[in-house]
C-alpha positions, 0 to 999 in steps of 0.5 A, spaced: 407 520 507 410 524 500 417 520 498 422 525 497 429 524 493 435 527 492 434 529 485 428 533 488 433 536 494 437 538 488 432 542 484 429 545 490 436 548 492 437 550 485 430 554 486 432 557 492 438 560 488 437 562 483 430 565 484 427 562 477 426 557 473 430 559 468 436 560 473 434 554 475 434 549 469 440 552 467 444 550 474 441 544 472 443 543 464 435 542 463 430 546 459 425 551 462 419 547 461 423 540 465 424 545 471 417 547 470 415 541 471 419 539 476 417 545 482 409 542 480 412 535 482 416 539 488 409 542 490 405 536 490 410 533 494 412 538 500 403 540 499 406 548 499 406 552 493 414 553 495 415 559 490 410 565 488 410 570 483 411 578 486 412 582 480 415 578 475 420 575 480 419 568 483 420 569 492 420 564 496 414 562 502 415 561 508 416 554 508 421 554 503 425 559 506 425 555 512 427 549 509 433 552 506 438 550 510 436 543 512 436 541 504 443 545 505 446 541 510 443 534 507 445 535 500 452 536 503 453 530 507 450 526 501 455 529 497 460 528 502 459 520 502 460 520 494 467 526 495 474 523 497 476 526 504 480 531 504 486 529 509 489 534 514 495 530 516 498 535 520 493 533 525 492 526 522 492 521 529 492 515 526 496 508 527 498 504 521 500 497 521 506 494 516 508 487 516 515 486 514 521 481 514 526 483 518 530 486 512 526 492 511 524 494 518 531 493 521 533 499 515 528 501 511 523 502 517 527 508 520 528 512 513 519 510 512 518 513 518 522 520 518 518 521 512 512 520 515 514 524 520 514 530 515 508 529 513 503 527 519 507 527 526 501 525 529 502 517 525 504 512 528 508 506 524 507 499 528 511 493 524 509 486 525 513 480 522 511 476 517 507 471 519 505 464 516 497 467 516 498 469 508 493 474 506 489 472 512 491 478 515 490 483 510 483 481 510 481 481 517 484 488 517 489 486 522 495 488 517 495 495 513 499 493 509 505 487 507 511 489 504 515 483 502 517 477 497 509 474 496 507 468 497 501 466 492 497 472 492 490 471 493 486 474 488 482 479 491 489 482 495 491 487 491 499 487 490 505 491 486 512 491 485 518 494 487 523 492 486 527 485 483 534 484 486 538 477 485 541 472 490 548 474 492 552 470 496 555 472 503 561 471 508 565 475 513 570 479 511 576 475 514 572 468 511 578 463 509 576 463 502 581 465 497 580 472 495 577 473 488 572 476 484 568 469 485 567 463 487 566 457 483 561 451 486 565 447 488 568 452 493 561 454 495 558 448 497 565 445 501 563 450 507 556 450 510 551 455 510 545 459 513 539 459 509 533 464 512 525 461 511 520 463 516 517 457 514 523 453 517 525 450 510 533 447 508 531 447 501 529 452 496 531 453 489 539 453 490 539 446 491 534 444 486 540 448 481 545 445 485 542 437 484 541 439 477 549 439 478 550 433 482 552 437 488 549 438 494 550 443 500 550 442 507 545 447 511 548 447 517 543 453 520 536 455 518 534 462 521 527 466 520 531 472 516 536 475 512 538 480 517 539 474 521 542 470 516 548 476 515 549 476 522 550 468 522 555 470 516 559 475 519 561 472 525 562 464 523 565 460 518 557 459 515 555 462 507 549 465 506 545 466 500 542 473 501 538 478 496 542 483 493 537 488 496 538 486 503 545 487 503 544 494 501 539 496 506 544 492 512 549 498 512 554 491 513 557 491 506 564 493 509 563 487 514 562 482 508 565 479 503 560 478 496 560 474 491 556 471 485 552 465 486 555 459 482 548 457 480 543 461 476 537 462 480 531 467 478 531 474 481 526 476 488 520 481 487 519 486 493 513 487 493 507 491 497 500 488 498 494 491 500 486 489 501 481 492 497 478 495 503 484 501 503 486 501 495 481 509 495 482 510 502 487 517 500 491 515 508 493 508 506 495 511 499 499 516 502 502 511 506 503 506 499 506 512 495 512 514 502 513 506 501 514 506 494 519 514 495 523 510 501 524 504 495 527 509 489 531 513 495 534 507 496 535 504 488 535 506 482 529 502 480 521 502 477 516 498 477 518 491 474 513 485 476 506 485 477 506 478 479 513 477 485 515 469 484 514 466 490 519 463 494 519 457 499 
């Protein structure tokens, strides 16, 4: 059986187009003995002589026009393989999966949403939280996207930053401290505090600056979060260390009362994290660009960091 390719395909379709091989050739960039040379190849291959002289007019036979549409339909799908989509989000039905802290799907997730909706009313955001599973669940697939404070990225996972925010330090409105535009370090660890991990742990990087001082604060609550940690601080005497960020997406600052940290700690990155799988997929892009709409809606900032600083 005779070996057809693409490129014959193609030659044939230009043929059929253009009714010579000078038309042909130059449909093709090629010169006019190349494509000479190419329909002998197309006749051996297809054992027809495909086009025939009438006058000084080259016609079809009846195989090649028989053929005409097949080639047609092929050619399409192959291009379409290599051709980006065209998305119709109107009528896009799609559910796609963010993981996020609570500090971003207690807020953010609502404003994400209204602009999606906008867009492809069809699409459905489902939000997990962040888990201890790392990257695991990018790869699998379980997971879209991840929006957050990295952990070590792995290699492979493509990552971008969003913003870079400071700790603040943050208590309930009527909290017996005095007062003031800030509060010195002594004060700060005279209260207890709530710190968040998901991980569970007491220590970060405010006790290791604390020690560096000789001091040390007593972590009385560990809670998953930062929305939950704000909620701890509203409604008890407890100090919790928050991102600035945070406590703008709460909607809470009239709740609270914020400080500078009497320690120098370095600034968070928020980032989004994807797998390779989705970086050309123009859906998941969509859905990237609406994150990235939300952040600059929300702050008046660009792209910092490529590589967010992890934190415990």
């Amino acid at each position: 059986m005779a070996k057809v390719n693409l490129n014959q395909l193609e030659d044939l379709e230009a043929l059929l187009i253009e009714g010579s091989v000078v038309g042909a050739a130059q449909r093709l960039h090629l010169s006019a003995p190349a494509m000479s040379r190419r329909l002998t190849h197309l006749r051996d291959t297809f054992g027809d002589p495909l086009f025939v002289l009438a006058g000084r007019r080259l016609v079809p036979t009846e195989r090649a026009l028989a053929l005409r549409e097949r080639i047609r339909a092929v050619l399409e799908d192959a291009r379409g393989i290599v051709v980006p989509p065209v998305v119709d989000f109107t009528r896009l039905e799609r559910t796609l999966t963010v993981r996020a802290n609570d500090g971003f799907s207690g807020v953010w997730a609502a404003q994400l949403a209204a602009r999606i909706a906008i867009d492809a009313p069809r699409v459905r955001l489902h939000f997990v939280p962040r888990a201890d599973n790392g990257m695991e669940a990018l790869r699998s697939g379980e997971v879209d996207l991840d929006l957050g404070v990295l952990d070590a990225p792995a290699p492979e996972i493509h990552s971008q930053s969003l913003l870079k925010t400071a700790f603040v330090m943050v208590v309930r409105r009527d909290h017996p401290l005095p007062e003031a535009r800030e509060i010195d370090v002594a004060r700060f660890v005279q209260w207890p505090h709530v710190t968040a991990s998901r991980r569970g742990h007491t220590q970060g990087a405010i006790d290791v600056a604390l020690r560096a001082l000789g001091l040390q604060r007593h972590v009385a609550v560990v809670v998953p979060g930062f929305q939950a940690a704000m909620a701890m601080a509203m409604n008890s005497n407890l100090i919790a260390a928050i991102p600035e960020a945070f406590v703008q997406w709460s909607g809470e600052r009239e709740r609270l009362r914020v400080f500078p940290l009497p320690v120098a700690t370095a600034p968070v990155d928020i980032a989004i994290s994807w797998h390779p799988r989705y970086h050309a997929d123009p859906v998941h892009r969509w859905l990237r660009e609406h994150v990235k709409a939300t952040t600059r809606g929300a702050f008046d900032t660009a792209d910092i960091a490529e590589a967010p600083a992890a934190l415990g």
